[in-house]
C-alpha positions in Angstrom: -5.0 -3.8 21.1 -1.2 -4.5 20.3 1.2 -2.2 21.9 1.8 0.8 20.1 5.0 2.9 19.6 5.6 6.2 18.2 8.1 4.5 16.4 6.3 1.6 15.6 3.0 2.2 15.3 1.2 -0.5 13.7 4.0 -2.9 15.0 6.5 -4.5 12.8 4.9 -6.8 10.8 1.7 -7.0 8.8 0.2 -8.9 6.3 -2.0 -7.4 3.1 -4.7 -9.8 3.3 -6.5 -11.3 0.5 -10.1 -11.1 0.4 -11.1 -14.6 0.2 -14.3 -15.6 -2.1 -16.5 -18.4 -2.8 -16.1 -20.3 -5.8 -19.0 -18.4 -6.9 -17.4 -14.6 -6.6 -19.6 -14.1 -3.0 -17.3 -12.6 0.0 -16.3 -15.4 1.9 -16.7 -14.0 5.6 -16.0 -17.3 7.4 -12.9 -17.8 5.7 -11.3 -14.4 6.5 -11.9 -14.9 9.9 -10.4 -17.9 10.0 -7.0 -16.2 7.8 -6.8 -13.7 9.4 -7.1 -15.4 13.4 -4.3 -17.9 12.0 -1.9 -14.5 10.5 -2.2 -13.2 14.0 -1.9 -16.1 15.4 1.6 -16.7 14.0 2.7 -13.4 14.7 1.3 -10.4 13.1 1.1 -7.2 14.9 -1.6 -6.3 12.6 -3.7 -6.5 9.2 -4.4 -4.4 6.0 -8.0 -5.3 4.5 -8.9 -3.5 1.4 -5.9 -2.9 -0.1 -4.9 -4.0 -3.6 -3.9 -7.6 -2.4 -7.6 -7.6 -1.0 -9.0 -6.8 -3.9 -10.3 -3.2 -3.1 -11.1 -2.2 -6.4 -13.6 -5.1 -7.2 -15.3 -5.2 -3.4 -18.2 -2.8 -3.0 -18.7 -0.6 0.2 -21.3 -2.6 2.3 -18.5 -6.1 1.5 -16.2 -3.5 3.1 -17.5 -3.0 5.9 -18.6 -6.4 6.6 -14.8 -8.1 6.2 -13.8 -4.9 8.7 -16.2 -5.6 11.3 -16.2 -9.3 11.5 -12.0 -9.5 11.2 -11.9 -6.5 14.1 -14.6 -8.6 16.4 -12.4 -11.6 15.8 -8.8 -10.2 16.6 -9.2 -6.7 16.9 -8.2 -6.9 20.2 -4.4 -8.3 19.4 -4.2 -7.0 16.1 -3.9 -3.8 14.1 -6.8 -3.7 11.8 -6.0 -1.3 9.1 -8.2 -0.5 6.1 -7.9 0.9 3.0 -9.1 4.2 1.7 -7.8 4.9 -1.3 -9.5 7.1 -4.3 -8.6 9.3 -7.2 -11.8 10.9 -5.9 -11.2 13.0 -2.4 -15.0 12.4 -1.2 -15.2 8.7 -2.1 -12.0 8.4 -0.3 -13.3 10.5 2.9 -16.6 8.2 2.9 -14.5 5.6 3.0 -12.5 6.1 5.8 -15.6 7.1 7.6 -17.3 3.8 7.0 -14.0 2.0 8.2 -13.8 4.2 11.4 -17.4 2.8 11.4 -16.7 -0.6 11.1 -14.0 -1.2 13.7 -10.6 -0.2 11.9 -8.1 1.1 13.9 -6.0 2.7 11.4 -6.3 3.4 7.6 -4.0 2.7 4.7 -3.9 6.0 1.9 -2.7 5.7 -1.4 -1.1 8.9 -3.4 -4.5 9.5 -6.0 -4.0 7.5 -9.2 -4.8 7.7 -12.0 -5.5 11.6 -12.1 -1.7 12.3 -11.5 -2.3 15.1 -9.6 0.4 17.8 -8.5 2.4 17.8 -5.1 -0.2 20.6 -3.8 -3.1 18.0 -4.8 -2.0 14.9 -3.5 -1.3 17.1 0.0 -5.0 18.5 -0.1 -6.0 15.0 -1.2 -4.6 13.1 1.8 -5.1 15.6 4.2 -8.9 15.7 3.9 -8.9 12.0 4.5 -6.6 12.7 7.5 -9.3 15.2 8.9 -12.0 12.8 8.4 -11.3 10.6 11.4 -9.4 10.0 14.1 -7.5 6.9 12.8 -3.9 6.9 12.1 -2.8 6.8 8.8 -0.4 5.1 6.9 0.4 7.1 3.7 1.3 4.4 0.5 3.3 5.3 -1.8 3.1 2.9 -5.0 4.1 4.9 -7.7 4.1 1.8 -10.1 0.6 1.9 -9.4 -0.4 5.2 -8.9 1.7 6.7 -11.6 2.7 9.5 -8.9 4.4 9.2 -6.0 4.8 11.4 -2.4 7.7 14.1 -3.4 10.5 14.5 0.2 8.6 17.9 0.5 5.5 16.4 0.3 6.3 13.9 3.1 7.6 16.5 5.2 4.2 18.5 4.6 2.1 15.3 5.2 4.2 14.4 8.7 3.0 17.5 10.3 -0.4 15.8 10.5 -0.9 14.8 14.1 -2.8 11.7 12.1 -0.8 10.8 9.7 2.0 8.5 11.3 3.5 5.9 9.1 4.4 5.6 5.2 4.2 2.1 3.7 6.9 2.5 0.8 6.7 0.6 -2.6 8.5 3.0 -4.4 11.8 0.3 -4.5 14.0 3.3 -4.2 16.3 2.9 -1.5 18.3 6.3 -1.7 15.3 8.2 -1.4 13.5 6.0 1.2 16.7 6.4 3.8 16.5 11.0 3.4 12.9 10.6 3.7 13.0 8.4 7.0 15.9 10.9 8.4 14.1 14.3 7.4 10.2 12.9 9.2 9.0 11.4 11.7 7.0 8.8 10.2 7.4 5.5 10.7 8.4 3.7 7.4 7.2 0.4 6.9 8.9 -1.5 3.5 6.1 -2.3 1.0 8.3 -4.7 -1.0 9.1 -8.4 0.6 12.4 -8.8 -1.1 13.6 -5.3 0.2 12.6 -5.7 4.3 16.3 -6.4 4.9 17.7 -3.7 3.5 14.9 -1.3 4.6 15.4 -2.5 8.1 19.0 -1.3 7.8 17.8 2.1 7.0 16.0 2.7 9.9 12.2 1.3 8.8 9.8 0.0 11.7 8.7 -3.3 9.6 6.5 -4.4 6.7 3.5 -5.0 5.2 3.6 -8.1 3.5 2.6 -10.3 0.8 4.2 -13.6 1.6 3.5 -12.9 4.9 0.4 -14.9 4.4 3.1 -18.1 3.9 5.4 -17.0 6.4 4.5 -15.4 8.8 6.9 -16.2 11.6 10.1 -16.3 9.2 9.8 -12.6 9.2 8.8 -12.4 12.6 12.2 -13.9 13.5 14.1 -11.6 10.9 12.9 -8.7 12.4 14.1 -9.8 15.7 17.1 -11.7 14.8 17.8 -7.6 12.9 16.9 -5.7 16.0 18.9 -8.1 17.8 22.0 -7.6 16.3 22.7 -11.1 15.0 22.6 -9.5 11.4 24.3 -12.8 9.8 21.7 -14.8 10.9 19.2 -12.2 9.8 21.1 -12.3 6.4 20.6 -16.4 6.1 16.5 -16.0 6.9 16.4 -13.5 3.8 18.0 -15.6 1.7 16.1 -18.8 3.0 12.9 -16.5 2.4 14.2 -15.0 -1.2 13.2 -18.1 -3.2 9.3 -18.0 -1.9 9.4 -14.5 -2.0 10.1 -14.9 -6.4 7.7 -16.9 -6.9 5.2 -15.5 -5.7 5.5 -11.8 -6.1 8.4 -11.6 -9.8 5.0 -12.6 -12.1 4.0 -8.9 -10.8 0.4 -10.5 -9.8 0.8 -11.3 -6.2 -2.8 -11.8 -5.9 -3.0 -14.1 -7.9 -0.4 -15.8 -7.4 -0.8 -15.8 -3.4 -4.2 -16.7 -3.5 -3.3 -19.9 -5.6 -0.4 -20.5 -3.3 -3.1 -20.3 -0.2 -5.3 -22.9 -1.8 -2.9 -25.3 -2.3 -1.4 -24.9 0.9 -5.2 -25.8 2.3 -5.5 -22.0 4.1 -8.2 -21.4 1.4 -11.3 -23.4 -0.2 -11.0 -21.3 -3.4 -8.2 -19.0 -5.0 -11.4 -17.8 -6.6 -10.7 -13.7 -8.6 -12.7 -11.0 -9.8 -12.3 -9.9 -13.0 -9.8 -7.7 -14.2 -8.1 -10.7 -12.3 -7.4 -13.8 -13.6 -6.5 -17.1 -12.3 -2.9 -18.3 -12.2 -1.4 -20.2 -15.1 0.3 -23.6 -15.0 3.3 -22.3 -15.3 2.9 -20.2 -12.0 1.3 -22.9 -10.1 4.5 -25.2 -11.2 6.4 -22.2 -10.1 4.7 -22.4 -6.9 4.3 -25.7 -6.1 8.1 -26.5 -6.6 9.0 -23.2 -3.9 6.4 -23.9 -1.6 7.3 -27.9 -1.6 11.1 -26.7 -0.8 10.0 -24.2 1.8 8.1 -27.1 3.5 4.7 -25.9 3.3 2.8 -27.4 0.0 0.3 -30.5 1.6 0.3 -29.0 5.3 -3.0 -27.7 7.0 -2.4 -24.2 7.7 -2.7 -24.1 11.0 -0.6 -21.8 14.1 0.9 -25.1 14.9 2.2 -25.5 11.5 5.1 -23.0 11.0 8.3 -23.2 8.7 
């Protein structure tokens, strides 16, 4: 297991990794594997399976499980696995935590209830009972764009009391807030948008969890260091270098869709294969793509640890 930090628990950086199918819809266990040993192989302190980039809402429990265990058994022992358990239902949530405690995870990723909007009191109850449930660490997600509610200060300073709750993953794109909420807690805050891990950094946050990640990896391994370094100009120049990928695949608001396509033409993945509500990316996208990834120096190449930007 990675070293772990009270102020950086899961590390610094981590990918949100797609869940990779056959052409025909089928979990594609082989081809995880081999993602995910090849994300931690470039540098990722760990991994979140079952999150919205991994399709979560579209996998069923026992494909769950079965991408858990088999990405733990393969790099469990360098890697934080983390897993999401996210429900506008409390006791779906709870068994689900319970089967990724089961599984192998070594942490668990919990999104404010959507949906249901609930109150402040709610989403405390909500996340606490999944707190209780194990004795994983959590990461609290707060993705109100998603959700449709998001973690109130008060509510964060309720939730940090929680001797499991240790991190907050924050897509909320709200700076202001984000910088009083990492100086009244102790959690560790982790930026949930790639365009905004500079400026998070500078507020105090312990990393990301990453989309592009899955393209470049050790680009924001060496921003993160060139950051806690103090060579801040140069961390400025690998921002900008990273800003251009970053648009195109995350500004069509289906990064998904558009990382999975960006995977297979890279060669990381046989398929860029969705499940419905998901759709395949249009030409457009993939002529977005294809023109970033070819000027980042990545479109053709093998993906491989060997092969880094």
């Amino acid at each position: 297991m990675p070293d772990t930090s009270m102020t950086k628990p899961f590390g610094s950086v981590l990918t949100a990794m797609v869940t990779p199918f056959h052409a025909d819809g089928s979990l594609d266990i082989d081809t995880a594997v081999a993602l995910a040993t090849r994300l931690v192989d470039e540098g990722n302190d760990g991994l979140v399976l079952n999150g919205t980039t991994g399709e979560a809402p579209t996998t069923h429990a026992p494909e769950k499980a079965e991408l858990i265990r088999a990405v733990a058994d393969a790099v469990g022992e360098r890697a934080h696995i983390i897993a999401g358990a996210g429900s506008n239902d409390t006791k779906h949530a709870v068994r689900m935590a319970e089967q990724a405690a089961e599984s192998g995870a070594s942490g668990l990723l919990v999104v404010s209830p959507y949906y249901s909007r609930p109150s402040q009191r709610g989403i405390i109850a909500h996340t606490q009972a999944v707190a209780d449930s194990t004795d994983l660490p959590v990461m609290l997600y707060d993705i109100p764009g998603r959700t449709g509610v998001r973690f109130a200060p008060e509510t964060y300073i309720s939730l940090a009391e929680h001797p499991n709750i240790v991190a907050v993953k924050d897509a909320t794109g709200d700076l202001g807030t984000a910088a009083a909420n990492i100086a009244a807690t102790n959690l560790a805050w982790y930026s949930g948008d790639d365009g905004l891990y500079l400026p998070f950094l500078s507020l105090g946050a312990a990393g990301i969890v990453s989309v592009v990640s899955h393209l470049a990896t050790p680009e924001f391994v060496t921003l993160t260091k060139q950051f806690e370094t103090g060579r801040h100009h140069e961390a400025v120049a690998t921002s900008q270098r990273l800003a251009p990928l970053i648009s195109a695949v995350m500004d069509a608001g289906f990064g998904v869709v558009t990382v999975k396509a960006a995977l297979r033409l890279v060669g990381a993945i046989p398929h860029d294969t969705l499940r419905l509500p998901q759709v395949n990316a249009t030409e457009s996208d993939i002529a977005t793509l294809t023109d970033a990834l070819t000027a980042y120096g990545l479109l053709g190449a093998v993906a491989s640890p060997t092969n880094q930007p």
